[in-house]
C-alpha positions, 0 to 999 in steps of 0.5 A: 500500500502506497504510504499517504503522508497528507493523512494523519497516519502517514504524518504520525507514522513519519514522525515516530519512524524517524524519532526511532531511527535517530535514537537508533543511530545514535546508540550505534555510534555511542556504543561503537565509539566508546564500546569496549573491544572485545577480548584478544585470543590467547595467542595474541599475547604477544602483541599486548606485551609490546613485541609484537605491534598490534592487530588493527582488529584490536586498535586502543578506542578513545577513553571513555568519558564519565558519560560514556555508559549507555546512559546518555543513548537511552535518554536521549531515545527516551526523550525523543520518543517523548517529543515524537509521542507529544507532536504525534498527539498534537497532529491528532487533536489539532483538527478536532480542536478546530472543529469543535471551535468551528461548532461552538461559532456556528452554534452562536452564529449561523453566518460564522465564517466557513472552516479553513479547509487545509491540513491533513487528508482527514481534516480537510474532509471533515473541514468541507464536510462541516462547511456543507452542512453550515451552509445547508443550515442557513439555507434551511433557516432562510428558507423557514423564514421567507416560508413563515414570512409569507404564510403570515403576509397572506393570513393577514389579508383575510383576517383584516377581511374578517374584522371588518365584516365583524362589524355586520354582526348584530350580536355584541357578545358574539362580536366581541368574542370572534375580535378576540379570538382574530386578535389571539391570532395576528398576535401569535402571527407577530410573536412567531415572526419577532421570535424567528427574526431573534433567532436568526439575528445576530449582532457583535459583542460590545461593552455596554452600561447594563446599570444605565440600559436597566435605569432607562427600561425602568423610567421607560415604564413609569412613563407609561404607568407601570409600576418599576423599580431599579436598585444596584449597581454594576460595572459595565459587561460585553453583551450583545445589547439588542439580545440583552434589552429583548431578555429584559424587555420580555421578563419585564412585561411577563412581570408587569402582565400577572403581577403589575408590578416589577423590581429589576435587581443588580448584583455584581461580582467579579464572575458573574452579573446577576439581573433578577426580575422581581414581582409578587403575582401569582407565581408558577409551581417548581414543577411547571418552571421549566416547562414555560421556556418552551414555545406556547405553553400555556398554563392553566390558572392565573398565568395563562394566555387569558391574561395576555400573551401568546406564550413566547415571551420567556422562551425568547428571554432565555434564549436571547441569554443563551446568545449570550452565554447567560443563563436564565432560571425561574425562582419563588419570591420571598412571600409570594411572587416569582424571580427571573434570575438572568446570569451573565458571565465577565468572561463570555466563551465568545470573546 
């Protein structure tokens, strides 16, 4: 078989044979140099006393140095197998260490750029492989996009039809209800449209007054009525600053929507940022918390969609969070009511 030396076996064989081979050559001439020769036949006596001059075959060898023992051959192997073993193993993982770079990129952002495609056969292969698949992504998600996009642009033109002929019914109760129920859906229509575009937007790092964005959304709801509050301090972080505001902007509302009112919390440390979105309604039992992340979970009671919404406004809190390498968890407030803790990393993974 044709030895490949642009493949990771033929790199890695390569590195280990000539290691071997040096090491080799090295005790060869250090035992041959320094060896001893071997013992002379009696009947060459003669030539040791001096009377007779000595054979080639038993010419005196250069004296032999302190370290002249096997000892420096052995290490010298020793240490070069190491090297060979560690180049060997870097060979290995180097393009697996980029692959997963490469996935973590494209896990945060779609339109990261492609992999650079070189080094050894394999990791070219699984270079191009994973750009395909980069690219087959983004077209899907462009292609669910203009899909949903369009169904929403063409369901509207019949819902408006529908309002206006709302008017012609006679029936009040029966008026109002079909309103609502045309509002539930242009509302969902809007929701699923906003929670596409957060998923497939994508905006650059940059540090950012989290204390002054909280103030601001803060004074933004008392001007129109609502109940907010704002207390503590931070320093400034790195952030994607719409994702941040959208996280915010949705627990606030989710708050002010069951409870009507709200307390934005800040503490700060030197590993994380903690914003807690504080209210005392109705709350949500521990065994329904996880479950009002996912896309129009409804639930049953005080915090359903009769009180508004369509049921995506936690699930895009939590993953404009996650954009952001944060977390975002649901906890009981201290004598009734439910937290929104978003924590935010100092050192982000994608900085």
């Amino acid at each position: 078989m044709r030895m490949r030396f642009d493949t990771l076996f033929g790199r890695l064989f390569g590195v280990l044979l000539v290691a071997i081979v040096l090491a080799h050559l090295l005790a060869f001439f250090w035992f041959h140099h320094y060896g001893p020769p071997p013992a002379p036949p009696s009947r060459f006596s003669a030539e040791l006393d001096g009377t007779r001059p000595p054979h080639p075959r038993f010419e005196p060898r250069p004296p032999r140095p302190w370290f002249g023992g096997p000892l420096v051959p052995l290490t010298f192997q020793f240490i070069s197998l190491i090297i060979a073993a560690w180049y060997g193993a870097k060979l290995l993982s180097r393009p697996i260490q980029r692959l997963s770079a490469a996935a973590e990129r494209l896990s945060e952002n779609l339109d990261s750029p492609p992999l650079d495609e070189s080094g050894p056969r394999e990791a070219r292969q699984a270079a191009h492989t994973f750009n395909l698949m980069q690219q087959r992504i983004r077209q899907q998600v462009q292609q669910r996009g203009r899909m949903l996009g369009a169904v929403s642009h063409d369901l509207r033109t019949p819902l408006s039809r529908l309002k206006l002929r709302l008017e012609q019914i006679d029936d009040h109760k029966l008026q109002g209800q079909m309103r609502q129920d045309l509002d539930d859906m242009i509302g969902m229509l809007d929701a699923t449209l906003s929670y596409l575009h957060e998923q497939r937007t994508s905006e650059a790092w940059q540090l950012m007054d989290v204390q002054a964005l909280v103030e601001s959304l803060s004074e933004n709801a008392q001007d129109q009525g609502a109940d907010v509050q704002a207390q503590g301090h931070c320093a400034p972080l790195h952030v994607q600053p719409m994702a941040l505001r959208s996280c915010l902007n949705n627990l606030l509302d989710n708050a002010l929507r069951y409870a009507g009112y709200a307390l934005i919390s800040l503490e700060d440390n030197r590993e994380q940022l903690l914003i807690r979105v504080i209210d005392h309604g109705p709350g949500i039992a521990a065994d329904k918390r996880e479950a009002v992340f996912e896309p129009f979970y409804r639930l049953e009671g005080s915090r359903n969609r009769n009180s508004g919404g369509v049921g995506l406004g936690m699930t895009i809190a939590r993953e404009a969070a996650q954009r952001m390498g944060g977390q975002l968890s649901l906890e009981e407030t201290p004598g009734g009511g439910l937290t929104a803790v978003v924590r935010l990393s100092r050192t982000p993974a994608s900085l």
